[in-house]
C-alpha positions in Angstrom: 34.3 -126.6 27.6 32.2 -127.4 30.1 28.3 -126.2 31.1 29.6 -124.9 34.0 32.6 -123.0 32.7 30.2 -121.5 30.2 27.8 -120.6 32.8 30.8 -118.9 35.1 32.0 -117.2 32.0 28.8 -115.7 30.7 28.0 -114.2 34.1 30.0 -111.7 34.1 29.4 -110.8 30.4 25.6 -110.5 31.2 26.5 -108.2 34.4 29.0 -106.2 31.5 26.3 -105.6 29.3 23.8 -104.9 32.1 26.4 -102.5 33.4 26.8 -100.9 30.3 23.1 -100.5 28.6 22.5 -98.5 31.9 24.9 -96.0 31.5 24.2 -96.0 28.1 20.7 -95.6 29.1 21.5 -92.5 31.6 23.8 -90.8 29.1 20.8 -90.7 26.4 18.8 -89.1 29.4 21.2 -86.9 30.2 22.0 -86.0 26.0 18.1 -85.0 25.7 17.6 -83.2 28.7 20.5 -81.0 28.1 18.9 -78.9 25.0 15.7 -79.1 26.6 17.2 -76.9 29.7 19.0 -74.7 26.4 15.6 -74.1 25.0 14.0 -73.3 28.3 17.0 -70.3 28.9 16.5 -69.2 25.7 13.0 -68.9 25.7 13.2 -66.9 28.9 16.1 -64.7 27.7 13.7 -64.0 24.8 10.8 -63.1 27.3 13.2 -61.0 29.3 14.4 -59.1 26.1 10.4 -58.5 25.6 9.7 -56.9 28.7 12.6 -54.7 28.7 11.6 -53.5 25.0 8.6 -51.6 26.9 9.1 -48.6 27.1 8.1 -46.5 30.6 6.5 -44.1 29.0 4.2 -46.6 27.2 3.9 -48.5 30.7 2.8 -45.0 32.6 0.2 -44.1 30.0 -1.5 -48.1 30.4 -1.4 -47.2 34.1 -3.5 -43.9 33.9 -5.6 -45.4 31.5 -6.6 -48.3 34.2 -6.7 -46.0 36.8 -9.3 -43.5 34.7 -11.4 -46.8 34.2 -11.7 -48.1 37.4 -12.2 -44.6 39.2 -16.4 -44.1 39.9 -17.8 -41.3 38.0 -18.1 -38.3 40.3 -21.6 -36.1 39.4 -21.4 -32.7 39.5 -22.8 -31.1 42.4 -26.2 -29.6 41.4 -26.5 -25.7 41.5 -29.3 -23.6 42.7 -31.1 -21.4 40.1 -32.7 -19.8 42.6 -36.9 -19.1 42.2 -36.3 -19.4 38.1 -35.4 -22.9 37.4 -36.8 -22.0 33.9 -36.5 -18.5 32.4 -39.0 -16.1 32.9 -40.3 -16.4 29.2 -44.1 -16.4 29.1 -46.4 -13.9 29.7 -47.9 -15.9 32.8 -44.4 -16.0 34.2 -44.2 -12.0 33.4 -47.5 -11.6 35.7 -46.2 -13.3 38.5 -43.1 -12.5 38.5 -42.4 -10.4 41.5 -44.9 -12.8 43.4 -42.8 -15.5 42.6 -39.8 -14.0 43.9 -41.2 -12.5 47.3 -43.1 -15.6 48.3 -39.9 -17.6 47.2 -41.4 -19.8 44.6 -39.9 -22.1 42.0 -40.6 -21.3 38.9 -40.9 -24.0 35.7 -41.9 -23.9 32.3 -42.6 -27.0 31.6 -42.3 -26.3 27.6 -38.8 -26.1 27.7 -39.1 -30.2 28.6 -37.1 -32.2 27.7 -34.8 -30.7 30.6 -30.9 -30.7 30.2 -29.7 -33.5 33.2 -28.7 -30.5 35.4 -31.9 -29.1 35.7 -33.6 -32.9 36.0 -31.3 -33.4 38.9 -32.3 -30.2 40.3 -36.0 -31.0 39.6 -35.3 -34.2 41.6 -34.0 -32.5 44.8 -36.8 -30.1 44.6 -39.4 -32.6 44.3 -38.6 -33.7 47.5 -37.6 -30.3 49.5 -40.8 -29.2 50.6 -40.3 -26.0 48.5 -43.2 -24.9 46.6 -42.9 -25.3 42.8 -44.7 -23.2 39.8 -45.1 -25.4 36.6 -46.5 -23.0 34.1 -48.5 -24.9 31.7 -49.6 -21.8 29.3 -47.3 -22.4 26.3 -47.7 -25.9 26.2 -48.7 -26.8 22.6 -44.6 -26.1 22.4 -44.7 -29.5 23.2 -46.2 -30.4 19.6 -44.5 -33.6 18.7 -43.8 -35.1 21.8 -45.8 -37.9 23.7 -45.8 -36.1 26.8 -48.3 -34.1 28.2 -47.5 -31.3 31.0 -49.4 -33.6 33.3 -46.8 -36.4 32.7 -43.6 -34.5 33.3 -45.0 -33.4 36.3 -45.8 -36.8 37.6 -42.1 -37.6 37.3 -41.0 -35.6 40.0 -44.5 -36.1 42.1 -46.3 -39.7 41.5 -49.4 -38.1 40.0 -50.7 -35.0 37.9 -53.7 -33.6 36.5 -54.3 -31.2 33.5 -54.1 -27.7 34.7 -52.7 -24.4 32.9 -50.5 -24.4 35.9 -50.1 -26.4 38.3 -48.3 -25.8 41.8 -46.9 -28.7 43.7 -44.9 -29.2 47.1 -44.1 -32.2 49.8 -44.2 -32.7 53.0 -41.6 -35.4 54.8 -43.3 -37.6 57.1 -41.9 -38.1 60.8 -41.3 -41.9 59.3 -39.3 -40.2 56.8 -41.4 -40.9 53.9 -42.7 -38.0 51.6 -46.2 -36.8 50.9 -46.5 -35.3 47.6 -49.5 -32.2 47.2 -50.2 -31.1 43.8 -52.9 -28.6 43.1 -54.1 -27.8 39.8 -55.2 -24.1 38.4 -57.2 -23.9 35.5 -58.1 -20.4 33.5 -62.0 -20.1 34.0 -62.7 -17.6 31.2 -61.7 -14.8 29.2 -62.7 -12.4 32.1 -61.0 -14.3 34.8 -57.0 -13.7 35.4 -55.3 -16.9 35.8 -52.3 -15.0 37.4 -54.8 -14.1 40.5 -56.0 -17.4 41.2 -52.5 -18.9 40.6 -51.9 -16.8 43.8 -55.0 -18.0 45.5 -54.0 -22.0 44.9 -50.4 -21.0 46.6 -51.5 -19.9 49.7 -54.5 -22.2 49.7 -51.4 -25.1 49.6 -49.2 -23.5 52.0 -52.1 -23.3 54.5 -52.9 -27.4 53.6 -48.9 -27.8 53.7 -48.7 -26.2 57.4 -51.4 -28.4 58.4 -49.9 -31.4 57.1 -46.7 -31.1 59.0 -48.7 -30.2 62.0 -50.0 -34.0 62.3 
């Protein structure tokens, strides 16, 4: 046979084969990615079986639970003791006591410290009121074991303190809105002199320097 029959006749054979090993080629394609596509359905039916196992009451209760997290915490709104922010316990306190309620002071003993958060908060507000507050020093070796001195816890609520068996402070709000605080220290002068009578002097001695204050 001839070159050129040879060549004639394998043409086609070629263009067979080529013909062939590309169908073959797309049926292998077509083989693999079928159970690929049988997996992926399975795998989602399995996913969708999950979801539905969940039960709504198990879904409500996650719900709440988020909700309670991400909701601020409100504060309580803080209550008004009246003159006795601290109770009426000391013999100072006993002296004074219709004095503190017709000149409508505040009255704190400062060895019940360290103050629940409700009366803190209150302490706070206070602080900043203009009212005039009563810190009653007398019992305050109570305070045995603690760092703080009277002097400190009342420089908590007013910048500054001095030592004083009582000591009566007040503020006065600025017409820039910023506060001035006035603290005034009362210290017993002897056996013979009555610390309850000058506590009553130092009052109206700082309302007088309080009116003129809010005069400027």
């Amino acid at each position: 046979m001839s070159v050129k029959k040879l060549v004639l006749w394998g043409a086609p054979l070629c263009l067979a084969a080529g013909v062939f090993l590309y169908h073959t080629s797309g049926d292998d394609a077509d083989a693999n990615s079928a159970p690929q596509t049988t997996a992926t359905e399975i795998q989602a039916d399995n996913q969708d079986a999950t979801l539905t196992s969940v039960s709504p009451e198990f879904m409500e209760e996650a719900t709440q639970q988020a909700e309670a997290e991400a909701a601020p915490e409100v504060e309580e709104p803080v209550q008004d003791t009246g003159p006795w922010v601290s109770q009426a316990s000391t013999s100072l306190s006993a002296e004074l006591y219709d004095f503190i309620e017709a000149e409508g002071l505040r009255y704190v003993d400062t060895s019940n410290f360290p103050f629940d958060p409700q009366t803190e908060r209150l302490l706070q507000k206070l602080s900043q009121s203009g009212e005039i507050l009563l810190f009653d020093n007398t019992e305050a070796e109570r305070l045995g074991g603690l760092t703080e001195k009277p002097s400190d816890i009342i420089a908590d609520y007013y910048g500054a303190a001095t030592e004083g068996d009582a000591i009566i402070a007040t503020s006065v709000t600025n017409a820039d809105g910023s506060v001035h605080f006035m603290v005034l220290p009362v210290h017993k002068k002897g056996e013979d002199s009555s610390l309850s009578e000058d506590v009553k002097l130092a009052v109206a001695l700082l309302k007088q320097e309080k009116e003129t204050k809010e005069t400027l």
